[in-house]
C-alpha atoms as an extended CHARMM CRD file, in Angstrom:
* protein
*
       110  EXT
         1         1  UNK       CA             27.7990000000       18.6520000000       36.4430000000  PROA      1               0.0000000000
         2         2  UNK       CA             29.6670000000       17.6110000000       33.5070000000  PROA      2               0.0000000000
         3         3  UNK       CA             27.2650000000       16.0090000000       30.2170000000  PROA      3               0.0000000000
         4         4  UNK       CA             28.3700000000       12.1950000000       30.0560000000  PROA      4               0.0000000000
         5         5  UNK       CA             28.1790000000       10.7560000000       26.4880000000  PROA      5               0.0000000000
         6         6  UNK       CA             25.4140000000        8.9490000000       25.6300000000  PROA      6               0.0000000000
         7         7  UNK       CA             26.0140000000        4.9970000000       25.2710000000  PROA      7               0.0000000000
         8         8  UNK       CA             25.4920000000        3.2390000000       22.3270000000  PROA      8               0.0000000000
         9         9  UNK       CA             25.0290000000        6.6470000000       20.1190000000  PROA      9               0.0000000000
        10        10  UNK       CA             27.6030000000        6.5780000000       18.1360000000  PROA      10              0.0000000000
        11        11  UNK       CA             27.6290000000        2.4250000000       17.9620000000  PROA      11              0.0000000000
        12        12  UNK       CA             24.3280000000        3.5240000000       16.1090000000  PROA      12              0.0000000000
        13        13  UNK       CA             25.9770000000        5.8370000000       13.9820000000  PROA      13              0.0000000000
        14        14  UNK       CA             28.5050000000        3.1020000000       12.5270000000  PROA      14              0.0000000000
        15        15  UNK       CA             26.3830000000        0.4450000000       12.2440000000  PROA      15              0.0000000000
        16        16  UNK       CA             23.9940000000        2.7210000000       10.2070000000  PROA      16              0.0000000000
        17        17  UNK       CA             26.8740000000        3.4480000000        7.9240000000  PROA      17              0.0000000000
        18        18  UNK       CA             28.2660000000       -0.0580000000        7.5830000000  PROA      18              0.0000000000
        19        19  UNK       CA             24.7900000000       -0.9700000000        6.5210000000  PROA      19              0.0000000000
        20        20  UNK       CA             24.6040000000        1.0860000000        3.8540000000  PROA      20              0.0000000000
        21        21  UNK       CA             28.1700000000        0.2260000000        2.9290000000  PROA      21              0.0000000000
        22        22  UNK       CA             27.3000000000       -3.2690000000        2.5550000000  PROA      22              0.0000000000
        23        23  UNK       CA             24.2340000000       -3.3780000000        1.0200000000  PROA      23              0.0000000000
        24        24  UNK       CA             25.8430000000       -4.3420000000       -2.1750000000  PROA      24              0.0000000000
        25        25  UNK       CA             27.0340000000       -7.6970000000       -0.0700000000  PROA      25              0.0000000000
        26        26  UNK       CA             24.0650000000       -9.6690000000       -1.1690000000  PROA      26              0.0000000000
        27        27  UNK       CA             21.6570000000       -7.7740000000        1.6760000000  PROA      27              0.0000000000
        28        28  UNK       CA             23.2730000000      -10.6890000000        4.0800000000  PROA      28              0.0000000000
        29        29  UNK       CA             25.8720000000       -8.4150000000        5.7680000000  PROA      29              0.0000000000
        30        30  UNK       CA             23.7720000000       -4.9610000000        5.7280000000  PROA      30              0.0000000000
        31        31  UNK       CA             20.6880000000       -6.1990000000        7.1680000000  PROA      31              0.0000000000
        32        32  UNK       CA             21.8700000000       -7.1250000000       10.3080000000  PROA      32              0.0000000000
        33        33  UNK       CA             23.6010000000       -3.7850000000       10.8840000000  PROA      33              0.0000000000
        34        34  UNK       CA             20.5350000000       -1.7180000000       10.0300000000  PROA      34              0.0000000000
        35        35  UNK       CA             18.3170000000       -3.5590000000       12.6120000000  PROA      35              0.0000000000
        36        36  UNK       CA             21.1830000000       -3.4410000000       15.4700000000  PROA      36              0.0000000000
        37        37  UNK       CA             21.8290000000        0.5370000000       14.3520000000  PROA      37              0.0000000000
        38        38  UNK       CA             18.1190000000        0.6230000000       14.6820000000  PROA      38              0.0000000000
        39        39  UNK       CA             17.8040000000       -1.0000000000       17.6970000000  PROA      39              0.0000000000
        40        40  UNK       CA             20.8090000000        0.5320000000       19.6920000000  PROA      40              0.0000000000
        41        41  UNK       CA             19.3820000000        4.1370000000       18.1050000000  PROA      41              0.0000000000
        42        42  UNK       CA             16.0840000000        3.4680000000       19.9610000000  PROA      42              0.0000000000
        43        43  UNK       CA             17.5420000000        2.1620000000       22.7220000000  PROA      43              0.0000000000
        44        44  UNK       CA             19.9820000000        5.4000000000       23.2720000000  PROA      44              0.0000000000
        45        45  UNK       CA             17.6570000000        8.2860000000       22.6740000000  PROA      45              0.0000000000
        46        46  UNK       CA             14.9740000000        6.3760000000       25.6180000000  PROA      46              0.0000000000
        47        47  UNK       CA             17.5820000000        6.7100000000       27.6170000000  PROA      47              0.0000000000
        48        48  UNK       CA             18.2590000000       10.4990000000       26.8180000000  PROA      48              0.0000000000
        49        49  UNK       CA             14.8500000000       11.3220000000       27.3360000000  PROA      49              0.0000000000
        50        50  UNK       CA             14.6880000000        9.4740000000       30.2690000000  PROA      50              0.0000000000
        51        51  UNK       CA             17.0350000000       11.5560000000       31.3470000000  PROA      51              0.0000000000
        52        52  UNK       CA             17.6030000000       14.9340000000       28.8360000000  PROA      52              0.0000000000
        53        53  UNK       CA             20.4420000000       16.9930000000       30.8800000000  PROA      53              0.0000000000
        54        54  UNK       CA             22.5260000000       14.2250000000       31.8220000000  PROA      54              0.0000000000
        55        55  UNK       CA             23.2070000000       13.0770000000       28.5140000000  PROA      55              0.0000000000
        56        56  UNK       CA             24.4090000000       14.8490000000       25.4030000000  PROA      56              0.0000000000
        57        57  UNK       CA             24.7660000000       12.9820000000       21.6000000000  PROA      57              0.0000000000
        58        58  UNK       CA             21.4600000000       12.3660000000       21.2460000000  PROA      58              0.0000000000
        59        59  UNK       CA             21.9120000000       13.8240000000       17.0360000000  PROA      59              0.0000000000
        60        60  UNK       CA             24.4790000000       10.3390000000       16.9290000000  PROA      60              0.0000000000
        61        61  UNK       CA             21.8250000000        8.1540000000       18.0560000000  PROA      61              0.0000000000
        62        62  UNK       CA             19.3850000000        9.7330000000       15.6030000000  PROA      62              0.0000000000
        63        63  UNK       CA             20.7820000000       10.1320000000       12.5510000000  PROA      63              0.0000000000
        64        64  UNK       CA             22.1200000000        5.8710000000       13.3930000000  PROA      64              0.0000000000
        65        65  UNK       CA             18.7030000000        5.1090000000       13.4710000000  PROA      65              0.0000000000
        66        66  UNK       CA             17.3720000000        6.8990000000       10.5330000000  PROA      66              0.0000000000
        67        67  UNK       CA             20.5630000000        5.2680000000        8.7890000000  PROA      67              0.0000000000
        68        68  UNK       CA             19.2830000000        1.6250000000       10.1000000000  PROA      68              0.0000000000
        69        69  UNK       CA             15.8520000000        2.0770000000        8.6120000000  PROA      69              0.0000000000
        70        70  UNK       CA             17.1430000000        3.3160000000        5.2370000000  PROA      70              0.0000000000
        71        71  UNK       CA             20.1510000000        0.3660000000        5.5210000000  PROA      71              0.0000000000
        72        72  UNK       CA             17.6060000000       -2.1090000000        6.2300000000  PROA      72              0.0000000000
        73        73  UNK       CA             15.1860000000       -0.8470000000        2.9650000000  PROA      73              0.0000000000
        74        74  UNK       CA             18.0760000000       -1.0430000000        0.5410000000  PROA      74              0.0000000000
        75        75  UNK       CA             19.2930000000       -4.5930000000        1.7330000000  PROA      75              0.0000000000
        76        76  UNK       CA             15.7000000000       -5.8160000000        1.8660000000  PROA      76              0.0000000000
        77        77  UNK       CA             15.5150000000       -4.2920000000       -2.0330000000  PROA      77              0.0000000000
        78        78  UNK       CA             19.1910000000       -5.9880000000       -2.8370000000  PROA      78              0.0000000000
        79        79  UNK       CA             17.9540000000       -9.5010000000       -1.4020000000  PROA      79              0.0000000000
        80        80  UNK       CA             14.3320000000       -8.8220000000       -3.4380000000  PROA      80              0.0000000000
        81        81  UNK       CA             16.3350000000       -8.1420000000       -6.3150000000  PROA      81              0.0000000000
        82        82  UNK       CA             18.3160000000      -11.2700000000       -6.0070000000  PROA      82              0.0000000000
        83        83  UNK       CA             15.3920000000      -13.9110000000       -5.2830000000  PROA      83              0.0000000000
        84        84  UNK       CA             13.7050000000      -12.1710000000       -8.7330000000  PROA      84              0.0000000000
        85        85  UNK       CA             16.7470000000      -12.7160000000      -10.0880000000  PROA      85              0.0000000000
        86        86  UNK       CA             16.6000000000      -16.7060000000       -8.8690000000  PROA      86              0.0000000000
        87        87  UNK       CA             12.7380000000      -16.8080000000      -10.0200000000  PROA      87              0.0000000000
        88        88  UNK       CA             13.7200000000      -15.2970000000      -13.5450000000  PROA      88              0.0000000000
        89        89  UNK       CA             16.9410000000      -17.6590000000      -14.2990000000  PROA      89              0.0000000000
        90        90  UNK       CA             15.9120000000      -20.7770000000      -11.8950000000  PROA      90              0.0000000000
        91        91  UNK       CA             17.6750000000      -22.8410000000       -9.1390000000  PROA      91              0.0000000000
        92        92  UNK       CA             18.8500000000      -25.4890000000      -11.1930000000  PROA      92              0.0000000000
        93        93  UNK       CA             20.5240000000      -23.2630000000      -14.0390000000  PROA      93              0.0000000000
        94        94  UNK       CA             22.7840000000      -21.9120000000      -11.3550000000  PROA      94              0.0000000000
        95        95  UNK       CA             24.4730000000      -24.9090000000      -11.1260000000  PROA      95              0.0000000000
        96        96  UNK       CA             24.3410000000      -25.7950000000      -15.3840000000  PROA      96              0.0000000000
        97        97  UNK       CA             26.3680000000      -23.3770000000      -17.5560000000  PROA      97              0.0000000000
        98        98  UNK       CA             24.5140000000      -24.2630000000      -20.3260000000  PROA      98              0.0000000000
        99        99  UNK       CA             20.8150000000      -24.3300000000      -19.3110000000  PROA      99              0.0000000000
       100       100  UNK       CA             22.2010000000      -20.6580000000      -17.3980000000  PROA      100             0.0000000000
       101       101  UNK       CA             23.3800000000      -19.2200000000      -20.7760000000  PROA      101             0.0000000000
       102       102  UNK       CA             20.2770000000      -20.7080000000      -22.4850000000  PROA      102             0.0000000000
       103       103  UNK       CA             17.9910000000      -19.1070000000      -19.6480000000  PROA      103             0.0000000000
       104       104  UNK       CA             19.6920000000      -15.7280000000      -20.3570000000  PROA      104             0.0000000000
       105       105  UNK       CA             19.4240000000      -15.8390000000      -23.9310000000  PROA      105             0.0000000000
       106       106  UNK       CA             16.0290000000      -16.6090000000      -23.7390000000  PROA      106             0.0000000000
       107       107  UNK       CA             15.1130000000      -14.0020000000      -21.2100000000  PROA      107             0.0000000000
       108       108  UNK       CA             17.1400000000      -11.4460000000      -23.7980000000  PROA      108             0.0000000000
       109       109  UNK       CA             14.9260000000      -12.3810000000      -26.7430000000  PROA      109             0.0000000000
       110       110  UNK       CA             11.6010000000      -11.5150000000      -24.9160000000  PROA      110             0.0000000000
C-alpha cells in the first residue's frame, strides 16, 4: 500500500515560516501564524502516530511546529518591545510631535 501524505504537514511548515517572516509586522501578523503552525503541527503528527505506516511527512509537521513556538516567542518579544516602547514615550506623545520629540530628547539625556 502506497504512503498517503500527511494532511496539514506542510500547512505547518509555511505557517511556521510566515511567522517568522513577519515578526517584524508589529507581532500582529506573526502571532497568529505561529499558534495555527503550532496547532496544525500537533494536530498532524497525532494523526501519524495514530496511525505510523499509513502516513509519511511527519519531519514537515515537526519542524512547522517547532517553527510556531519559536514564531510565536519572537512576535510575543516584538509586541513586548513595542508596549515598552509606548510605556517609555507615552500614549498621548504619539499623537503630539512636539511633546514626542521632547519625550525622546529627554529619554536621550538620561
Amino acid at each position: 500500500m502506497e504512503r498517503q501524505k500527511l494532511p496539514n504537514a506542510t500547512t505547518s511548515l509555511v505557517l511556521g515560516i510566515c511567522s517568522i517572516i513577519t515578526c517584524c509586522c508589529y507581532g500582529i501578523i506573526g502571532l497568529p501564524l505561529g499558534i495555527g503552525a503550532f496547532i496544525t503541527g500537533q494536530k498532524a503528527i497525532k494523526l501519524n502516530n495514530q496511525n505510523p505506516d499509513t502516513y509519511e511527512g511527519v519531519n514537515n509537521a515537526n519542524i512547522g511546529k517547532i517553527l510556531g513556538i519559536v514564531g510565536i516567542i519572537f512576535n510575543l518579544v516584538v509586541i513586548a518591545v513595542i508596549i515598552y516602547a509606548l510605556y517609555l514615550v507615552g500614549w498621548d506623545a504619539l499623537s503630539n510631535p512636539e511633546l514626542m520629540q521632547e519625550r525622546m530628547n529627554e529619554l536621550q539625556n538620561r
